[in-house]
C-alpha positions as a LaTeX table, in Angstrom:
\begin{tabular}{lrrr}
\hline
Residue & $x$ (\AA) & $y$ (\AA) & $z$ (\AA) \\
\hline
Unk1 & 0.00 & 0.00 & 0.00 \\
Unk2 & 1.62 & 3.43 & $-1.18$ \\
Unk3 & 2.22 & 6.11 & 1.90 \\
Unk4 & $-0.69$ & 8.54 & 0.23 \\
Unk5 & $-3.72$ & 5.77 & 0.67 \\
Unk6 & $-1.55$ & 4.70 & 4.28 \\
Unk7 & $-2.41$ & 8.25 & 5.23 \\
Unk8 & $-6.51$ & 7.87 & 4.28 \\
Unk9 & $-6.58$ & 4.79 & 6.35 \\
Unk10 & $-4.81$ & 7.14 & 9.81 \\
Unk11 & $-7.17$ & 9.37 & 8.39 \\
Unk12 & $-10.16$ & 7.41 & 8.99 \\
Unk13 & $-9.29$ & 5.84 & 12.56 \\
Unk14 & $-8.66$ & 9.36 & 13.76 \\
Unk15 & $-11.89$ & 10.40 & 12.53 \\
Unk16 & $-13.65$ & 7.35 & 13.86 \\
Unk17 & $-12.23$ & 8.27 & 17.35 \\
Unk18 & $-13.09$ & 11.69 & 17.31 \\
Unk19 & $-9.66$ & 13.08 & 17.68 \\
Unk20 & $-9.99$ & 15.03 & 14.15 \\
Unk21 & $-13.37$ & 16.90 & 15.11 \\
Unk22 & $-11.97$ & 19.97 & 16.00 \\
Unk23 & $-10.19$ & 20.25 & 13.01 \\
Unk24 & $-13.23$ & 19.05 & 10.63 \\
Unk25 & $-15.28$ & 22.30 & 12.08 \\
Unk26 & $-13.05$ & 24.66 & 10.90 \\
Unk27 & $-12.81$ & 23.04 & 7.41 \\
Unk28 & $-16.77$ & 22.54 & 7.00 \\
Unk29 & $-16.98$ & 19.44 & 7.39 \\
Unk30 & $-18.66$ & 16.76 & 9.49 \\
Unk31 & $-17.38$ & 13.19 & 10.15 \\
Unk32 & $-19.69$ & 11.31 & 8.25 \\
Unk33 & $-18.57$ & 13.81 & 5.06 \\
Unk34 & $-14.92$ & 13.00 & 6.48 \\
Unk35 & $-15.48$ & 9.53 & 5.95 \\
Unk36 & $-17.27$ & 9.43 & 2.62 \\
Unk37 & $-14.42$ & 11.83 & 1.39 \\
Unk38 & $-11.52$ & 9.74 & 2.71 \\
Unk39 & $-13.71$ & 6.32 & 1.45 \\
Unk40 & $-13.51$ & 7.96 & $-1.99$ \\
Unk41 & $-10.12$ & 8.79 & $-2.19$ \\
Unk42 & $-8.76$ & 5.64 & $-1.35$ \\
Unk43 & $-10.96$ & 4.07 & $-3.72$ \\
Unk44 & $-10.44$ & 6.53 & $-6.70$ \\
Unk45 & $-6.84$ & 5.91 & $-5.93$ \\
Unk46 & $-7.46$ & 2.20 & $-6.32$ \\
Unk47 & $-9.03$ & 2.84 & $-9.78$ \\
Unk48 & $-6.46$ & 2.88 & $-13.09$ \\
Unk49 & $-6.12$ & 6.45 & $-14.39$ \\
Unk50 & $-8.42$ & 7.31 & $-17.06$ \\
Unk51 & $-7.41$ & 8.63 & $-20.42$ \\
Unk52 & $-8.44$ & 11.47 & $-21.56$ \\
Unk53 & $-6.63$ & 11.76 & $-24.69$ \\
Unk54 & $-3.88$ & 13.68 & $-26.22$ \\
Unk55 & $-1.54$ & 11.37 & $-23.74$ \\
Unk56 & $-3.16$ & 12.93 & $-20.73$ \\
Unk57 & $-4.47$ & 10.87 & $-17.78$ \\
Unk58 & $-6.17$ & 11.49 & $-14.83$ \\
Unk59 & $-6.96$ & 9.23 & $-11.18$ \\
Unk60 & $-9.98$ & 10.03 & $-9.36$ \\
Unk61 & $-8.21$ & 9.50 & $-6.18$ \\
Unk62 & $-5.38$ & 11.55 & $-6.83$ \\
Unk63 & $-6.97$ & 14.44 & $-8.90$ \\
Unk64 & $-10.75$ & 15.03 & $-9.85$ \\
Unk65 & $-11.77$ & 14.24 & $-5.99$ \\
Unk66 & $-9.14$ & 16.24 & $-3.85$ \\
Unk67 & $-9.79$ & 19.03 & $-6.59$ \\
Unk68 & $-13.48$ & 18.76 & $-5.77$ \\
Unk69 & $-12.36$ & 18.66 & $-1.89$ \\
Unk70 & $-10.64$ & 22.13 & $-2.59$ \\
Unk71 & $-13.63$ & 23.65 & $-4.60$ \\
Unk72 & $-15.81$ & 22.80 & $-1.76$ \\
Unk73 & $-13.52$ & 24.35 & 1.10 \\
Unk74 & $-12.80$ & 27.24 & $-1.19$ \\
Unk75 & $-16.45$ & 27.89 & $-1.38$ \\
Unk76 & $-17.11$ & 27.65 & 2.33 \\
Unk77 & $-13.89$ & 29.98 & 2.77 \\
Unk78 & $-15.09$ & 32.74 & 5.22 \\
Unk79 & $-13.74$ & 35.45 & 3.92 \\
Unk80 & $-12.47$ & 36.60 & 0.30 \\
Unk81 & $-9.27$ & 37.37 & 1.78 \\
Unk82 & $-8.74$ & 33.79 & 2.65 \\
Unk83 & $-9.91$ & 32.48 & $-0.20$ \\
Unk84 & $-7.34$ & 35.33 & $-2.13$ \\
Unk85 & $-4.92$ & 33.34 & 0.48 \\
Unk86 & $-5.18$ & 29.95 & $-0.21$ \\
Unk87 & $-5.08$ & 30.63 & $-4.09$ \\
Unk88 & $-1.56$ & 32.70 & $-3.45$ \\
Unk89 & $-0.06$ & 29.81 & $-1.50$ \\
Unk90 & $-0.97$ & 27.63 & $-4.05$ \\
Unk91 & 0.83 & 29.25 & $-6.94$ \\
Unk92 & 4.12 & 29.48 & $-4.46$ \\
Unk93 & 3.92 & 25.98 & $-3.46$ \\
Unk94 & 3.52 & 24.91 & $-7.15$ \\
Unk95 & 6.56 & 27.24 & $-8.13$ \\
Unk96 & 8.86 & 25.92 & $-5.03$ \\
Unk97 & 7.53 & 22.46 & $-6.12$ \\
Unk98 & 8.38 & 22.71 & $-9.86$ \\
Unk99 & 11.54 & 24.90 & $-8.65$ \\
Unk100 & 12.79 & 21.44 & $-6.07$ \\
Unk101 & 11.48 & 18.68 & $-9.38$ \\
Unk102 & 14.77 & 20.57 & $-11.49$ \\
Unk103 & 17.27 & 19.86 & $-8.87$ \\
Unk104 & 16.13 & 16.83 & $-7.26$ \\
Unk105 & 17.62 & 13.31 & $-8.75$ \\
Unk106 & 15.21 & 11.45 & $-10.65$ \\
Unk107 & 16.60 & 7.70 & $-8.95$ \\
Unk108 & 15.34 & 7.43 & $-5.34$ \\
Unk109 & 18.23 & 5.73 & $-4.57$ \\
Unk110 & 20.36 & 8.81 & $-5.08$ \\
Unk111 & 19.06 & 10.83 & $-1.57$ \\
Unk112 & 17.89 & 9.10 & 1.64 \\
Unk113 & 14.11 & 10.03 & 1.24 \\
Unk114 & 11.92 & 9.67 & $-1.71$ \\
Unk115 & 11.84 & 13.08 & $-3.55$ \\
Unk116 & 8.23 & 12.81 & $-3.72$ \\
Unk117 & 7.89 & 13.09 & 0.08 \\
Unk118 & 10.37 & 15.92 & $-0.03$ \\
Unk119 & 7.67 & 17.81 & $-2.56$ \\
Unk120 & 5.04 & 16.93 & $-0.52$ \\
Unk121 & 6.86 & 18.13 & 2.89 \\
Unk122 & 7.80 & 21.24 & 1.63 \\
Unk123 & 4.54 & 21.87 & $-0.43$ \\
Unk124 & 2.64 & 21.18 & 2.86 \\
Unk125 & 4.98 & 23.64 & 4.78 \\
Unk126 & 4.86 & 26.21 & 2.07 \\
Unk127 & 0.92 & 25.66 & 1.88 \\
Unk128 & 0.85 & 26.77 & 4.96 \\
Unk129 & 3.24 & 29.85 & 5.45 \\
Unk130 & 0.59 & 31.34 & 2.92 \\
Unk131 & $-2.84$ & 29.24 & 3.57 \\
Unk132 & $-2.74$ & 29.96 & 6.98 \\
Unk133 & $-6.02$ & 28.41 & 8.13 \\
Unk134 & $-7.16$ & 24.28 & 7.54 \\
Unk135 & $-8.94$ & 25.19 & 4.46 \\
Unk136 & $-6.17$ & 27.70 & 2.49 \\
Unk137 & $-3.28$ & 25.31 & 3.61 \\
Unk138 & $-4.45$ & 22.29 & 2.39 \\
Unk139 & $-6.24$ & 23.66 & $-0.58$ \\
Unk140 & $-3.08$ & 25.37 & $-1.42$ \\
Unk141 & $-1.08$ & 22.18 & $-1.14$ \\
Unk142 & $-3.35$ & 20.39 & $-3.49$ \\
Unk143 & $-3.84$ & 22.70 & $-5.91$ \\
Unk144 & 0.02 & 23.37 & $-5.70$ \\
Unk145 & 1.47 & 19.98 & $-6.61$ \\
Unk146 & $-1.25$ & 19.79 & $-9.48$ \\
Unk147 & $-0.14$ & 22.72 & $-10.75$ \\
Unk148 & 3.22 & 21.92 & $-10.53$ \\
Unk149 & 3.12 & 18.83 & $-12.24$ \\
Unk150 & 0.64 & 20.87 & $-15.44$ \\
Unk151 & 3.17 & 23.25 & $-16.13$ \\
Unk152 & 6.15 & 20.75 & $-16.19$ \\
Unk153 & 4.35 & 18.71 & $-18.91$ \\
Unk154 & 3.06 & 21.91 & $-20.56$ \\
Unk155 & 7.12 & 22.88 & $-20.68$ \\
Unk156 & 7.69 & 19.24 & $-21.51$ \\
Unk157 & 5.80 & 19.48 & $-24.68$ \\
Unk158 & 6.61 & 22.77 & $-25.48$ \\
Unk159 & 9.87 & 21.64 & $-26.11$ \\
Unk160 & 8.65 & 18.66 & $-27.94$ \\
Unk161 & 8.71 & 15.49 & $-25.69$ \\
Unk162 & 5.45 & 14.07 & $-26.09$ \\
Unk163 & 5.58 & 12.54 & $-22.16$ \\
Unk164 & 2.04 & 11.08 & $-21.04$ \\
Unk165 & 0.43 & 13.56 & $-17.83$ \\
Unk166 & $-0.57$ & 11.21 & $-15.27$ \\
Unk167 & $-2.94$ & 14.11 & $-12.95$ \\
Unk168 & $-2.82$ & 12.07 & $-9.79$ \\
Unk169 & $-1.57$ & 8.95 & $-11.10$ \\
Unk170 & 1.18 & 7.10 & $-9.40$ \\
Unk171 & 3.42 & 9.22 & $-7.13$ \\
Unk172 & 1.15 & 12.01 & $-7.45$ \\
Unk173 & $-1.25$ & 10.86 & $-5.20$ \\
Unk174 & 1.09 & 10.24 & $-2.55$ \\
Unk175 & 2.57 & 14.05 & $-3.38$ \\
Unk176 & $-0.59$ & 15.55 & $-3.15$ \\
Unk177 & $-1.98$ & 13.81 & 0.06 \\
Unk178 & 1.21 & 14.21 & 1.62 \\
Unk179 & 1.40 & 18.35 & 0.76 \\
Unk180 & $-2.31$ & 18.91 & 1.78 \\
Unk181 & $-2.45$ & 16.40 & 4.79 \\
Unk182 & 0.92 & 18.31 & 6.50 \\
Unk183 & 0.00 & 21.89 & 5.56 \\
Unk184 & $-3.81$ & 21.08 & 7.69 \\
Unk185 & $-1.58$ & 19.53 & 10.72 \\
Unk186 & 0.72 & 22.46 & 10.63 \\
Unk187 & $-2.56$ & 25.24 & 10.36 \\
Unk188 & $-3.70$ & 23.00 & 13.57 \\
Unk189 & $-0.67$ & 22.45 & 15.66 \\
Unk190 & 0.36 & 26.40 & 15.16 \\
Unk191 & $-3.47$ & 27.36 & 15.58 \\
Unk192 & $-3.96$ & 25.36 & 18.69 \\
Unk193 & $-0.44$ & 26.91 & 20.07 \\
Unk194 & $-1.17$ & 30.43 & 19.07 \\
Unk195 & $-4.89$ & 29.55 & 20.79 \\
Unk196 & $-3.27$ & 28.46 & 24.09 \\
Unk197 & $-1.06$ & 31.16 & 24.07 \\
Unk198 & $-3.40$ & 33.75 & 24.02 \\
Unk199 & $-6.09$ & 32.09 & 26.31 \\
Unk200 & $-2.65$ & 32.24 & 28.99 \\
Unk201 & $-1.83$ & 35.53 & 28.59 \\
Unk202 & $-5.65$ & 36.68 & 29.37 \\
Unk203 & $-5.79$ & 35.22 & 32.54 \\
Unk204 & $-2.32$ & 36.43 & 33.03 \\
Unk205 & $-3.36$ & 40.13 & 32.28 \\
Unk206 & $-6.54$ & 39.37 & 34.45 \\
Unk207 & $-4.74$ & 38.97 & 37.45 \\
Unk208 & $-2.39$ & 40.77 & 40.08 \\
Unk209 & $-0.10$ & 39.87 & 42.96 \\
Unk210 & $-0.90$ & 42.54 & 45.71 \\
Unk211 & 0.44 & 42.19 & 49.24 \\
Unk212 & 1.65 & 38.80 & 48.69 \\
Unk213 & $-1.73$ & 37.34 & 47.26 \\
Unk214 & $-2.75$ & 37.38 & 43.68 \\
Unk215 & $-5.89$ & 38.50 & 42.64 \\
Unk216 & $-8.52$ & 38.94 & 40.09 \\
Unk217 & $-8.40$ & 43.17 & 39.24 \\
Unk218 & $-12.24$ & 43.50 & 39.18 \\
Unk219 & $-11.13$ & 43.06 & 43.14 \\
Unk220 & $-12.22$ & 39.44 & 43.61 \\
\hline
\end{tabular}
């Protein structure tokens, strides 16, 4: 089983135990739409990628459901600003992306990781410098890597190699989970900090040490 459908199943238990709900309110969603989602990726990523001619190729799992995923969120976006956000962070991840594909080494065996973690990683870190919240960080990893991997076979052809686009296919899917899954962990661990943080330093400020006993400055 590749690392990208690996994640859906981690995906799932969380969900089933209720540790993700907190993070599925601030995307939009509910469990049971968590689970049918996560259900459909794994399956679309089970199904061979479907031709759509001119050498192009596309996996349900890997590309026409986690760009519906991002539609959705994208729609439910609160504000324009974040949805202005999310869009942004895509375009940068899908330009560092691209920018890391040129330099990497195509054989695995060359580095100690797989480059296609290494995309997603940094996609999913860059996704959310920019996204910000759950919903602009992982729609901007998604829609990142898919970009990414457009405009290399766009320059690809342009230069006259006729090489097959495989949207989602193969590696992709792993890339693309990987990139959206980290930048919605980093949106939450960061949130949840900054939350913390802030809920401290109120009951910090609403307190004072007077005469050797601290207390509350509305006197109680």
């Amino acid at each position: 089983m590749s690392v990208g459908l690996t994640l859906l199943v981690i995906v799932t238990i969380l969900v089933l135990l209720g540790v993700c709900r907190g993070v599925l309110d601030k995307m939009g969603l509910t469990d049971r739409q968590a689970l049918a989602l996560t259900a459909a990726l794994f399956i679309g990523g089970l199904i061979p990628d479907i031709p759509l001619g001119g050498n192009v190729y596309v996996n349900l799992g890997g590309a026409v459901i986690p760009l519906g995923i991002c539609v959705y969120l994208l729609v439910r976006a609160g504000t324009a600003k974040e949805r202005v956000r999310a869009l942004v962070g895509a375009v940068a991840t899908g330009l560092l992306v691209y920018w890391l594909g040129r330099f990497m080494p195509d054989e695995p065996e060359a580095i100690v990781i797989d480059p296609n973690y290494v995309y997603g990683l940094v996609g999913g870190l860059t996704a959310y410098l920019l996204g910000r919240s759950r919903r602009g960080a992982f729609v901007a990893g998604v829609l990142g890597v898919m970009g990414a991997d457009i405009y290399q076979a766009i320059e690809l052809r342009a230069a006259g190699i006729n090489q097959a686009l495989h949207l989602g296919g193969a590696g992709a899917l792993d890339v693309i989970l990987i990139s959206g899954l980290t930048g919605v962990v980093l949106a939450e661990l960061v949130g949840e900090l900054i939350e913390r943080v802030t809920r401290g330093a109120q009951r910090d400020e609403s307190r004072v040490f007077e005469h050797g006993h601290i207390r509350r400055k509305d006197g109680q």
